[in-house]
ZAVO-850848 format. One record per residue (C-alpha): x, y, z. Coordinates in steps of 0.2 Angstrom, whole numbers, padded with zeros to 4 digits, always signed. Each point is the difference from the previous one (the first is absolute). Layout:
residues N
XYZ/...
END
This chain:
residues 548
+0089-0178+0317/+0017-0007+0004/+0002-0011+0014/+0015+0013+0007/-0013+0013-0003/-0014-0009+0010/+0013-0004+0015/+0000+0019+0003/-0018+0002-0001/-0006+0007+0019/-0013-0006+0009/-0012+0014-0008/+0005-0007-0017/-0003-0019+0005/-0018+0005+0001/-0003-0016+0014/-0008+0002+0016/+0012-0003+0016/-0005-0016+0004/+0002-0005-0019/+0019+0004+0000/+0014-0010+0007/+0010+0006+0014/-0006+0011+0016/-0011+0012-0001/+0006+0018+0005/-0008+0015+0012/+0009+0015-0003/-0002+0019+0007/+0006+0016-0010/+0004+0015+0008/-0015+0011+0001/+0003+0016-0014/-0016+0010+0011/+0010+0016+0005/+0004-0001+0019/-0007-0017+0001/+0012-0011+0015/-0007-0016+0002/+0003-0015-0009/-0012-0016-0005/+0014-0015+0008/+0012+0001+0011/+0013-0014+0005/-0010-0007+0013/-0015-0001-0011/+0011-0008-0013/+0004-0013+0011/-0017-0004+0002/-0005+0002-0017/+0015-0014-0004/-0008-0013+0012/-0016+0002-0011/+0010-0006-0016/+0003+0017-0008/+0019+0006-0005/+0000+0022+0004/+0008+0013-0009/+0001+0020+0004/+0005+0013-0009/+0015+0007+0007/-0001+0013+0012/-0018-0004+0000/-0001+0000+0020/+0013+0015+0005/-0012+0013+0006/-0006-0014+0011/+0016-0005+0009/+0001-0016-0012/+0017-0001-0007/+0006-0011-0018/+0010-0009+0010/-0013-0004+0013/-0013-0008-0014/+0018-0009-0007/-0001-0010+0017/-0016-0002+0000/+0001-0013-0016/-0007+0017-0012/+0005+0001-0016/+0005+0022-0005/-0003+0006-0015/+0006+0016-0009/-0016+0006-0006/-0020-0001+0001/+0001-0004-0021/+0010-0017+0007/-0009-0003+0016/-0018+0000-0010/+0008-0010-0015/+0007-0014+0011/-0016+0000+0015/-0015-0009-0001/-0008+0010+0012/+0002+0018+0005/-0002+0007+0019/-0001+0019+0000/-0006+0012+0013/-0006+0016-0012/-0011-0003-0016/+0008-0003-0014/+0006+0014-0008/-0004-0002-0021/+0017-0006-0003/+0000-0012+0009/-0017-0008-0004/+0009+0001-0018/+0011-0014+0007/-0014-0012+0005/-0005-0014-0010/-0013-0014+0000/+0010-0012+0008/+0005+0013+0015/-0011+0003+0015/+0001+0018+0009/-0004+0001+0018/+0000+0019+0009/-0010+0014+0005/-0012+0005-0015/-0016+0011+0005/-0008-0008-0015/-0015+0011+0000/+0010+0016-0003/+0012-0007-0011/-0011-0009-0014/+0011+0006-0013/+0016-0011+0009/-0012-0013+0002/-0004+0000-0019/+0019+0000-0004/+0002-0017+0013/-0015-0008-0009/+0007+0003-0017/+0016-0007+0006/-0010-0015+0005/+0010-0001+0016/-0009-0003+0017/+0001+0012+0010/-0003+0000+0020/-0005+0014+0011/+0005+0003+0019/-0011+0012+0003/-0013-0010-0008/+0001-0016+0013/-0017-0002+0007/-0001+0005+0020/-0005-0018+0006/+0007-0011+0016/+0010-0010-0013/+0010+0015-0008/+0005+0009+0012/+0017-0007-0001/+0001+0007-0017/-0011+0018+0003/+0015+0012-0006/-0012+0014+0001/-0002-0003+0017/+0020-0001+0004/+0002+0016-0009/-0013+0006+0008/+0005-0005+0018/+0016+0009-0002/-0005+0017-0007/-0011+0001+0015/+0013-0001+0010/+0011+0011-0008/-0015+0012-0002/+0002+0003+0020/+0019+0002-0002/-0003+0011-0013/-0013+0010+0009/+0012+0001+0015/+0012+0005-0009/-0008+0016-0007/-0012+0005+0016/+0018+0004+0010/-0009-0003+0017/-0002-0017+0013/-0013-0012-0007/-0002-0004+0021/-0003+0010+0014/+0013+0007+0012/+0001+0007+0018/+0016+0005+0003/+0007+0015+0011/+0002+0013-0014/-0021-0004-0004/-0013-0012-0005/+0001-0004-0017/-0017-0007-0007/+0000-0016-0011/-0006+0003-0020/-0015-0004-0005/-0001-0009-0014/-0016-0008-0014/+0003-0013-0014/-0013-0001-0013/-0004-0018-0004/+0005-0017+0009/+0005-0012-0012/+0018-0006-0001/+0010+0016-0002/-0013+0008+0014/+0004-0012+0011/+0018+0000+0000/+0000+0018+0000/-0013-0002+0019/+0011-0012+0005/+0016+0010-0001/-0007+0017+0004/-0009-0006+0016/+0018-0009+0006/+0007+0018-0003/-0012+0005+0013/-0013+0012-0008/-0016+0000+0004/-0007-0008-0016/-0017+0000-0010/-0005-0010-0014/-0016+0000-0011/-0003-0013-0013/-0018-0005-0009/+0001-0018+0004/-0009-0004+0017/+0010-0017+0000/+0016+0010+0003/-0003+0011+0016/+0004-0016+0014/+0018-0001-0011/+0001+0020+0001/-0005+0001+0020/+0012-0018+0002/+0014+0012-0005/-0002+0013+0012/-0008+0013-0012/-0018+0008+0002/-0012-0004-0014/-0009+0015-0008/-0020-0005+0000/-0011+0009-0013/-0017+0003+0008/-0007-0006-0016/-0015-0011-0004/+0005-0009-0017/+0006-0016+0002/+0019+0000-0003/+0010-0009-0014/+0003-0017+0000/+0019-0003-0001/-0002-0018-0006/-0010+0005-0016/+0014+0010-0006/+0014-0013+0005/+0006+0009+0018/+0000+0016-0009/-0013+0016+0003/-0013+0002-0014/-0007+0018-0004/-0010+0008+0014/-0017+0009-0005/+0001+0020-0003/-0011+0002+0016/+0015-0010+0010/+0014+0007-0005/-0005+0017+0004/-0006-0006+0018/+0019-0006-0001/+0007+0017-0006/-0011+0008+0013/+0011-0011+0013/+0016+0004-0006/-0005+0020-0001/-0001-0002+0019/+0015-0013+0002/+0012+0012-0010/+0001+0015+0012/+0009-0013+0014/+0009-0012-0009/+0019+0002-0004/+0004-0013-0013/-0013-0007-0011/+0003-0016-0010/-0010-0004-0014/-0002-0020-0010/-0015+0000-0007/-0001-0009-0016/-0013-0006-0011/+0004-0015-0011/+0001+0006-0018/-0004+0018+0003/+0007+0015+0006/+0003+0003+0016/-0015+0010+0009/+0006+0018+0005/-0006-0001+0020/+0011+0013+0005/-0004+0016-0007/+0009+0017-0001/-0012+0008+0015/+0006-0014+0009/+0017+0005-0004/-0002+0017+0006/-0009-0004+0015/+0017-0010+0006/+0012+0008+0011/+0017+0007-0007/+0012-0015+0002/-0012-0012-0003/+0004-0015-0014/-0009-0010-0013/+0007-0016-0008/-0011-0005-0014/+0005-0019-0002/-0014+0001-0017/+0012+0015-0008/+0002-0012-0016/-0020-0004-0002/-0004+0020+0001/+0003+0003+0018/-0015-0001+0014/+0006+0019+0007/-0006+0012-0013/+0017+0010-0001/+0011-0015-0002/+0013+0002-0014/+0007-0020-0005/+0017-0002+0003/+0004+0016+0009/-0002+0010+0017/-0008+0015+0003/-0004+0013+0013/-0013+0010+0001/-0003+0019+0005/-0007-0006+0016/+0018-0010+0002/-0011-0019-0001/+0013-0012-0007/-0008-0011-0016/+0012-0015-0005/-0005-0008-0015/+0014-0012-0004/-0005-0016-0009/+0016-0010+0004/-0002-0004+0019/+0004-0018-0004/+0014+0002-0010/+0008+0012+0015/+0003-0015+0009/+0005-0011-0014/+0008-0012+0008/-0016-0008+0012/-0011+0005-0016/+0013-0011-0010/-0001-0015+0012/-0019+0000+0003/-0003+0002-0019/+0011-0014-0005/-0009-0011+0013/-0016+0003-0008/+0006-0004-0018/+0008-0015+0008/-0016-0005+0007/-0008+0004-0016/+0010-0013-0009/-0002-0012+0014/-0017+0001-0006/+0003-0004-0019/+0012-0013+0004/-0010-0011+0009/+0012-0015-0005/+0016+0009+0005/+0008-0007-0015/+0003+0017-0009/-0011+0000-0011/-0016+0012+0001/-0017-0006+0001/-0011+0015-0006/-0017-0004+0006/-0013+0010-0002/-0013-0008+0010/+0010+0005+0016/-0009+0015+0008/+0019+0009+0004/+0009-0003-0017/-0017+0002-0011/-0003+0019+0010/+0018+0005-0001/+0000-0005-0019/-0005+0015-0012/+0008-0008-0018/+0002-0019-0003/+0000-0008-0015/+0001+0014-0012/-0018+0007+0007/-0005+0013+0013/-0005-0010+0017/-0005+0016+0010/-0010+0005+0008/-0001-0018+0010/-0016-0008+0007/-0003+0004+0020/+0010-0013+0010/-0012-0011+0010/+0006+0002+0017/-0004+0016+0007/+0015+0009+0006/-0009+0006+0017/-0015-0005+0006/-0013+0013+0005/-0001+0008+0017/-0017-0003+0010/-0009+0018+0003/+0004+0002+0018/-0014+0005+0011/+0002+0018+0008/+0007+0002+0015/-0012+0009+0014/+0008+0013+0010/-0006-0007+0019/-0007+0012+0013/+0011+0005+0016/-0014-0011+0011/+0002-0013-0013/+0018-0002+0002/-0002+0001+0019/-0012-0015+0001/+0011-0009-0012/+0014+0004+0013/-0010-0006+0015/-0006-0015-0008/+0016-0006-0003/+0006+0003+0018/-0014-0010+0005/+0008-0015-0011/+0017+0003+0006/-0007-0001+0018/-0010-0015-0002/+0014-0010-0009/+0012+0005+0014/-0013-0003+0016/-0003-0016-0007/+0016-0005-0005/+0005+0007+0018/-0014-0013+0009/+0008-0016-0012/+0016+0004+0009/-0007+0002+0017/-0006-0018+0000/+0014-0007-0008/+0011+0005+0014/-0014-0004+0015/-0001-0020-0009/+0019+0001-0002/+0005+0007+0015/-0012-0015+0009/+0012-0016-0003/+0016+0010-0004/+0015+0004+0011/+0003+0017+0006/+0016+0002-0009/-0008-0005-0017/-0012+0014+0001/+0010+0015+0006/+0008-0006-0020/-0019-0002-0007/-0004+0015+0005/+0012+0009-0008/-0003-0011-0014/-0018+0005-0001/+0002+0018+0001/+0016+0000-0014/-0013-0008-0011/-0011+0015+0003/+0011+0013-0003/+0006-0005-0013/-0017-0006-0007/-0005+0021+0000/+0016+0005-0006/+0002-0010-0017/-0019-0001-0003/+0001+0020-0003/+0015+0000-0011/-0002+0003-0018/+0003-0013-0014/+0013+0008-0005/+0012+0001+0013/-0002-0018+0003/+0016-0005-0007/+0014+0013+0010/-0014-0007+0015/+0006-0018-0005/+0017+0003+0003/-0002+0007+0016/-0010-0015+0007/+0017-0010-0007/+0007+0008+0015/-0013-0004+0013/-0001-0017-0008/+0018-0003+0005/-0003+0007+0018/-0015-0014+0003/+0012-0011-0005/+0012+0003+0014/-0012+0001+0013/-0009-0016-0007/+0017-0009+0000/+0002+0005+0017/-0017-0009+0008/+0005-0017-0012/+0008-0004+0014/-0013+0000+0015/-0008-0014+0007/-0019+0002-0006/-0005-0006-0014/-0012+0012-0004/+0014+0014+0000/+0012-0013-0010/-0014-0001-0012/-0005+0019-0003/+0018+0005-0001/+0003-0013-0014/-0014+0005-0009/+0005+0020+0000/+0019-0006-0005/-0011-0007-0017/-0011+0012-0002/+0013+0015+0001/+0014-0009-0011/-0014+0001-0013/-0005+0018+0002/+0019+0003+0001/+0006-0010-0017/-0018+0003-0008/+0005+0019+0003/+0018-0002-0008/-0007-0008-0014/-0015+0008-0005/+0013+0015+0003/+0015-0007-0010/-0014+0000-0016/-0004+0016+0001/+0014+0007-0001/+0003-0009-0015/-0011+0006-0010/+0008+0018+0002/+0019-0008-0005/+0005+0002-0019/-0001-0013-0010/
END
């Protein structure tokens, strides 16, 4: 080969490893060719970041549009644009993409290139041949293990956390009534009632936003370890009065395992007698690896009340509702709304964008541990040897377990006994007696302060004890009983008593007894601190709810 040919060989034709070749090496992002797919791998915060890590970026051009992420916005940004995927592949060392590859584009990978996106490895063996004999290395987002560590690069969980959300807005969008309750002058309007099926991320986000809504929110999930987060939320967990032990959500990696035939029917049997009341259902639950488990059946369907709505956020698994159609909404002759979109993430494409990008930045934060730019693929690190499902011209997946268990198991809690109506009344009036006690005595300690005070002090001094002493009661009752949490507003308003002793204690500093000069100092010290502990402790807090 001539030496002006060899000058116009690409990177794929070099045949060398990034770190082997001279000159940066580059991180690029195509646009993503999966029909009505919005969201982009990099955007030009991301790039930035990715550029203090040693790595030069490029983009294909008009890449991040659908997400509000302009050309000229990546130009600023320090982003190389490029005309087209062919020349973005050709001149990247490594690939960010949201969707699987689509064939094509794995037909533009090479040994030397490392592919990092969403992959489902598991349904898509036949992609995953094509990576291997490619002999590029190919990463997996949805593959990162769900330990402490990753969370910072856990796409599925960022997806996830948003279609939840927009599962709720969806669902609100469709039922056409209040999610809260109303009492107005033209009528009470009752709030909606509504169930989401499974509590991992998406669950959660969708409790979270439906409860701020103001329904009256159930939730039922198989893991134990999950109803405090569920019940912490403001939604009602749905027990199971069922004897087999439930599933461990840290053998499975924080995910639910497969319940045995005789629970899931006792849990069908709960949702039978859920569907009748409840006005939107919301429905999670996945199985790693398998399709998703239909918990929602067409009796249940029927049973709903006309209006009624079902998002299925495991539509692109098979659907846990029975009638679910992927990618579509349907109505039903009873007039129930099923929504069965599988793009809920790339709805809101430019907060999916961002929070995905984040995670591939933290990913290659990760295989760059010098920040020099050049990647470091090691396969003895739990995260970058789980994600990993080709390297080095062989199949790496599935991987081993991680060794840190992603949640620890819950302690079986012991069962609760209903107490009797005597019961309670002799818990009652044995806590009176306590109360009583603690107050008679604390009552006879003050007595005898003031008789041995009141025995060598003048008549002016007690008249001002006195009114000490009794202050100091008071106000002994009143803040005992205040709750925790209302401590802090509680602060702030002692600022303002604080400042009154002051005056009053400036006013006795000038008085002739000692005794008065000294106590009125010492209630001038101790209130400045209560008064610029309070602003501080305060001025903290409310820094930690300003944006960085």
């Amino acid at each position: 080969m001539r030496a002006s040919e060899n000058a116009k060989c690409g990177p794929a034709e070099a045949g060398l490893h990034p770190n082997e070749r001279d000159g940066d090496v580059k991180i690029g992002s195509p646009r993503e060719v999966f029909p009505g797919e919005s969201r982009v791998a990099m955007t030009p915060d991301s790039a930035k970041q990715l550029q203090k890590l040693g790595y030069d970026c490029v983009i294909e051009s008009g890449a991040g549009i659908a997400a509000g992420f302009s050309d000229a916005l990546y130009a600023e940004a320090g982003v190389e644009v490029v005309n087209s995927a062919e020349e973005l592949f050709a001149s990247s060392d490594i690939i960010a993409k949201v969707r699987p590859p689509e064939e094509s584009e794995i037909g533009l990978l090479s040994a030397d290139k490392t592919l990092i996106s969403f992959f489902y490895p598991a349904s898509n063996e036949p992609l995953m041949e094509a990576a291997k004999q490619k002999g590029a290395s190919v990463i997996a987002m949805d593959m990162v293990p769900r330990i402490s560590r990753a969370q910072k690069m856990d796409a599925l969980s960022s997806m996830a956390n948003i279609a939840g959300y927009r599962a709720v807005i969806e669902a609100g969008n469709n039922f056409g009534r209040f999610f809260t309750g109303q009492v107005t002058a033209a009528g009470k309007v009752p709030p909606a009632k509504v169930l989401v099926v499974g509590a991992g991320v998406a669950g959660l986000a969708a409790i979270g936003t439906s409860t701020s809504l103001g329904a009256i929110t159930y939730a039922f999930d198989v893991r134990p370890e999950v109803a405090e987060q569920i019940e912490s939320m403001g939604a009602e967990f749905v027990y199971l009065e069922f004897d087999e032990e439930q599933t461990d959500g840290a053998a499975t990696g924080g995910y639910a395992a497969p319940s045995s035939p005789e629970f899931r029917e006792a849990q069908l049997a709960k949702f039978r007698e859920l569907a009748p009341e409840v006005d939107i259902v919301i429905t999670t639950a996945l199985i790693p690896n398998r399709d998703a488990p239909v918990l929602w059946t067409k009796d249940m369907v029927e049973m709903m009340k006309p209006g009624s709505v079902i998002v299925d956020l495991a539509a692109e698994r098979g659907g846990n509702c029975e009638l679910t159609v992927k990618d579509e909404k349907i109505v039903t002759e009873n007039g129930v709304t099923i929504v069965g979109y599988t793009d809920f993430p790339s709805r809101m494409a430019a907060q999916s964008s961002t929070l995905y990008a984040t995670n591939i930045r933290h990913m290659m934060t990760d295989l760059t541990p010098e920040k020099d730019g050049k990647v470091n693929h090691n396969m003895e690190d739990d995260v970058i040897r789980g994600a990993t499902i080709t390297h080095e011209g062989a199949i790496t997946f599935p991987p081993p377990p991680p060794k840190i268990q992603a949640i620890a198991a819950a302690k079986p809690k012991e069962p609760v006994k209903e107490l009797t109506r005597e019961e309670k009344l002799a818990i009652e009036r044995e806590e009176f007696r306590k109360q009583t006690r603690s107050q008679a005595i604390l009552i006879g300690v003050s007595a005898a302060l003031l008789l041995l005070v009141g025995a060598y002090a003048p008549a002016s001094f007690m008249q001002h004890f006195i009114v000490f002493v009794l202050a100091v009661f008071v106000g002994f009752q009143v803040i005992w009983n205040v709750a925790h949490s209302l401590h802090t507003p509680l602060m702030a308003v002692t600022n303002a008593i604080s400042s009154i002793i002051i005056v009053g204690a400036l006013m006795q500093i000038g008085s002739g007894s000692f005794l008065v000069i000294l106590l009125a100092s010492l209630s001038v010290f101790m209130a400045g601190i209560n008064i610029f502990g309070g602003f501080l402790v305060t001025r903290r807090m409310l820094a930690m709810f300003q944006k960085s």
